[in-house]
N, C-alpha and C positions, 0 to 999 in steps of 0.2 A: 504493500500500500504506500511506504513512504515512495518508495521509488518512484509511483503511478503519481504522486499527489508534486516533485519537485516540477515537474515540468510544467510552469504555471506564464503565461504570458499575460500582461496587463495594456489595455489600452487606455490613452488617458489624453484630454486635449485642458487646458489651461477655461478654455472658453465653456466648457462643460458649467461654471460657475454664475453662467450669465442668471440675474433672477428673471422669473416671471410673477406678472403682476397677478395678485389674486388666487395665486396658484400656491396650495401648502406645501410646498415642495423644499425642503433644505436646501439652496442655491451650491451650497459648500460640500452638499453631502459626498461627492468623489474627491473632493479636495482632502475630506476629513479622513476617509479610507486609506487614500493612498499614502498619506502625512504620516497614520499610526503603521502600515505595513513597512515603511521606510524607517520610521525611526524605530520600529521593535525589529528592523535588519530580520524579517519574514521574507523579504522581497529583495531583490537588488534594482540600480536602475535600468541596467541594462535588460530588467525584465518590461519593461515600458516602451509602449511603444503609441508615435502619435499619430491620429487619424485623419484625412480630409473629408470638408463634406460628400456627400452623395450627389454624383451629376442628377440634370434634369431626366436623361437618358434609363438612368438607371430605376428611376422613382417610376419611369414610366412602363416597367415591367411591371409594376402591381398596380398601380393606381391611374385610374383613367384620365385624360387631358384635360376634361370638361371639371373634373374634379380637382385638379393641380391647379386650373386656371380661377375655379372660385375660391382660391384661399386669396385672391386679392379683396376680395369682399368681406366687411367688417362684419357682417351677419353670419357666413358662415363660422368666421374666428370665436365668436362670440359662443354658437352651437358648439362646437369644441373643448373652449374653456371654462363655459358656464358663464360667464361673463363675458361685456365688451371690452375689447383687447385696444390701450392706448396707442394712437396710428403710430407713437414715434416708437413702439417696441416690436411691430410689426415681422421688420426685416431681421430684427436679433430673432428673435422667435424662431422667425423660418430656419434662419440658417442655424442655430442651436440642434433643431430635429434633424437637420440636415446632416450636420456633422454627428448626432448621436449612431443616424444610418448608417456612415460610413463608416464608426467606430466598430459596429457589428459584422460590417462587410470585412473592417482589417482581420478583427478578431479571425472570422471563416477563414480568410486565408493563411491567418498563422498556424491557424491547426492542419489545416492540408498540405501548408508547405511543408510540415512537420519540423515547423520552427518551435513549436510546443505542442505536449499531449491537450492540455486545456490552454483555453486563452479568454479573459473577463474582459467585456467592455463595460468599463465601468458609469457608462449612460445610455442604458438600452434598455427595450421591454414595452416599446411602444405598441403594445398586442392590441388594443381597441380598433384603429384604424383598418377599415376596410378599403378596398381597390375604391369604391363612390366614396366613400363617408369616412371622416373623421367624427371624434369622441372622444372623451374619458381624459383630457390633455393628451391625447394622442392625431397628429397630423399624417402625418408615414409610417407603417409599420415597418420597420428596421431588419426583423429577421423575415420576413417575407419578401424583402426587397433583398436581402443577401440570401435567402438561398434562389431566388428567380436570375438572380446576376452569376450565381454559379451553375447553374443548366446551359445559362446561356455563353459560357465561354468555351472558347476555345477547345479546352483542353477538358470538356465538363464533368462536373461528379455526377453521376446518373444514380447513385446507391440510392435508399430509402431515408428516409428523414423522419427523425421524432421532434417533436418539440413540446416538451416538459414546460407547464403552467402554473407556477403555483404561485403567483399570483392573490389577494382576494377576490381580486375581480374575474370576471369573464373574459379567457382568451378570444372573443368575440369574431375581432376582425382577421385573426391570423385563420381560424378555422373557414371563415367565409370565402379568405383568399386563396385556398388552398380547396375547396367545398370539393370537389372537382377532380381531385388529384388524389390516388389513393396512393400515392409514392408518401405523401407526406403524411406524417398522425399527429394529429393535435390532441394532446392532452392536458383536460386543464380541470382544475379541483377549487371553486370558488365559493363566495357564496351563495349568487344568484344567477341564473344565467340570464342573460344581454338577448341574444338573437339565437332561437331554436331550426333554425334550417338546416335540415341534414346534410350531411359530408358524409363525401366516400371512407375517409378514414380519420375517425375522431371519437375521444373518450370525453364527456362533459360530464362534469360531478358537482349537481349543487348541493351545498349539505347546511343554507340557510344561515339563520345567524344565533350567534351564542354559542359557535362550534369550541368545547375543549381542546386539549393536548390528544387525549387519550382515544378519540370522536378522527380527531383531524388526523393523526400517524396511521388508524388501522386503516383509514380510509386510503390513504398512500400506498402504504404497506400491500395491501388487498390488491390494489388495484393496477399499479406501475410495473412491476414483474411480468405477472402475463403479456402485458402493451409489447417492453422490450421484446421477449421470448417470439412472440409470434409477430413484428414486424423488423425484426433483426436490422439497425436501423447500422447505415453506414456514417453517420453524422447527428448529434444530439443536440439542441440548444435548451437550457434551462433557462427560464426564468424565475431569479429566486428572488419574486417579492416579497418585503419586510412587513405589507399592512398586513396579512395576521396577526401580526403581532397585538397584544392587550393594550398595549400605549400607544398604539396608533389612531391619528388625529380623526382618522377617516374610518375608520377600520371597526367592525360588529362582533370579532370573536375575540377568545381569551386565551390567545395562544402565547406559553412563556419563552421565559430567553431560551430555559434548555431545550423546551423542545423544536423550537426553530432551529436552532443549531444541528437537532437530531438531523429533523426534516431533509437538511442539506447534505448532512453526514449519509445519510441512507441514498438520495439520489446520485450521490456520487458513486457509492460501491453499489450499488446495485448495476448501473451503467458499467463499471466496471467489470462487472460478474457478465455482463451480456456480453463481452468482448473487445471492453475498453475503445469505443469505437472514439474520435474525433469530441471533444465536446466545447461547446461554445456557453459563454455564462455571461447575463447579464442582470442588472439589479431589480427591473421594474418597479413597483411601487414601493414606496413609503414615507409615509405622510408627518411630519412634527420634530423636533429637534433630535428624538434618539433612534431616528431610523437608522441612519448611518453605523450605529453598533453591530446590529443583530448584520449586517452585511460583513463588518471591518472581522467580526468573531469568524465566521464562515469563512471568510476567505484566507485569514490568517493559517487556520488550517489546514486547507486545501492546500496554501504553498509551502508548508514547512512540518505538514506534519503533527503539529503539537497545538493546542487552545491556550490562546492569551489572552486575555479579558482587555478590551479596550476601557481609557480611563472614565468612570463611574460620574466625573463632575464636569458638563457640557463644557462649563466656562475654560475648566484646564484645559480641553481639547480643543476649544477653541485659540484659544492663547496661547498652545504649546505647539498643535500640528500645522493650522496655517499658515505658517510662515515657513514649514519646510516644504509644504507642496506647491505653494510658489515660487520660491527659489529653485527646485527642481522643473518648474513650468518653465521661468526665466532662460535658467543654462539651457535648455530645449529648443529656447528659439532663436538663442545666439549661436548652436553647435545647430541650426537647422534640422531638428529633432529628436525622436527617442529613440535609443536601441538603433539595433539593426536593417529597421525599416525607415524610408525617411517619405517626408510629406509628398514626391513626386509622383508615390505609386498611385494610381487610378482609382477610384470608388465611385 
């Protein structure tokens, strides 16, 4: 297991931090991640790597023109974020999701280039968005636009695709995009589900609200094993949102630190146990100042093996990691990037 868990690549862009207005979203929360796997030396820099946005080109494998052309419109932004979106934040907006795509896109390719066995983008999980429709703060979906941009190359991966949801909410818009396609299995375990239209291959689990520990794991447990087993997946993307979690702003169940931690701890060996295919990870939601924990716990382990408790009191994390994941932003754009990979390559 250590062996399977060092190989961890991280993606990471500076601009990740942009806020949005209205949106309960920790602006810092990858800043805060990558600051405590840096200074607890979990991570190296050379594990980091930094992303471009997502061409027009490429958005346009999942989502339709008439639909990319009405995000100039403030009514649709508004549908979106629940609110109306201030015109001068517009353009950060866009290009924020934009580049979260193409953090997803880099991530795919560092696992197939087999620059790493996993690779975290650490601003992805925009699962709402369908090919018409945006929702949920989601404009693009990100891993539906990186696995469509990897069919479509070249050199393309044709294997089976799972994409692991866990998520609160309804992986909605990924299974929509995807309705079609029995190559891909969407699986997602939420509260409620969003849109019940059938897909060729997809496991939806709603188990309501006020779900426990004990309610939420068997229900994993139960049901994730068989998915791998019989669609023997060449390629896995997790989505490991933190709003189950009990202190989340948004969020109906009363799920704890440990067992979030399990939650993750299981879908990784379990994937594992299927034959350790390619696995892509991204945060998706969570909502309020201490989302960022129940992610920096998970992935601390993922890269090195061992559980480190990230610090207990916001204010110190704030005060103590910010300033190293800016400084690591900085040298980034003075050496024209991170790691191995530099901002030239394509998304």
């Amino acid at each position: 297991m250590r062996r399977f868990l060092q190989r961890v690549a991280f993606v990471y862009h500076a601009s990740y931090a942009r806020t949005v207005s209205g949106v309960p979203i920790d602006p810092s929360r990858a800043d805060e991640i990558l600051a405590f796997l840096l200074d607890r030396k979990l991570i190296r820099r050379r594990d980091v790597y930094r992303p471009i946005p997502a061409s027009y080109q490429n958005l346009l494998r999942v989502h339709t023109p008439a639909y990319l052309e009405s995000l100039q419109d403030p009514a649709t932004l508004a549908a979106i974020f629940g609110a109306p979106v201030p015109p001068d934040e517009v353009q950060g907006i866009l290009d924020l999701q934009r580049l979260s795509v193409g953090g997803t896109i880099q991530a795919t390719r560092l696992v197939l280039g087999r620059t790493a066995r996993i690779a975290v983008n650490l601003k992805g999980g925009l699962h709402h968005a369908s090919p018409e429709r945006g929702m949920g703060f989601c404009m693009f979906n990100d891993i539906a636009v990186a696995i469509r941009r990897l069919r479509a190359a070249p050199r393309s991966f044709a294997g089976p695709v799972l994409v692991i949801d866990l998520d609160l909410h309804d992986g909605n818009g990924t299974r929509i995009a995807f309705a079609d396609d029995p190559s891909v299995h969407t699986f997602s375990i939420h509260n409620r589900t969003w849109d019940d239209r059938p897909a060729a291959a997809a496991t939806s689990l709603a188990l309501g609200e006020g779900v426990s520990d004990e309610m939420y794991l068997a229900a994993l447990r139960d049901a994730l094993p068989p998915v791998l087993r019989a669609h023997k997946p060449g390629l896995v993307f997790y989505i490991a949102g933190c709003d189950p979690a009990a202190d989340d702003h948004l969020g109906d169940w009363h799920i704890t630190a440990t067992a979030m931690l399990e939650r993750d701890r299981f879908v990784v060996e379990t994937v594992r146990a299927a034959g350790a295919p390619p696995l892509v990870i991204v945060p998706g939601g969570g909502y309020g100042p201490s989302a960022w924990r129940y992610s920096a716990r998970f992935l601390g382990w993922l890269a090195s093996g061992r559980v480190v408790e990230p610090p207990g009191d916001m204010e110190l994390a704030l005060g103590r990691f910010r300033p190293i994941a800016q400084q690591f932003a900085e040298r980034a754009v003075a050496f024209g990037g991170m790691g191995r990979i530099r901002s030239t390559s394509g998304a």
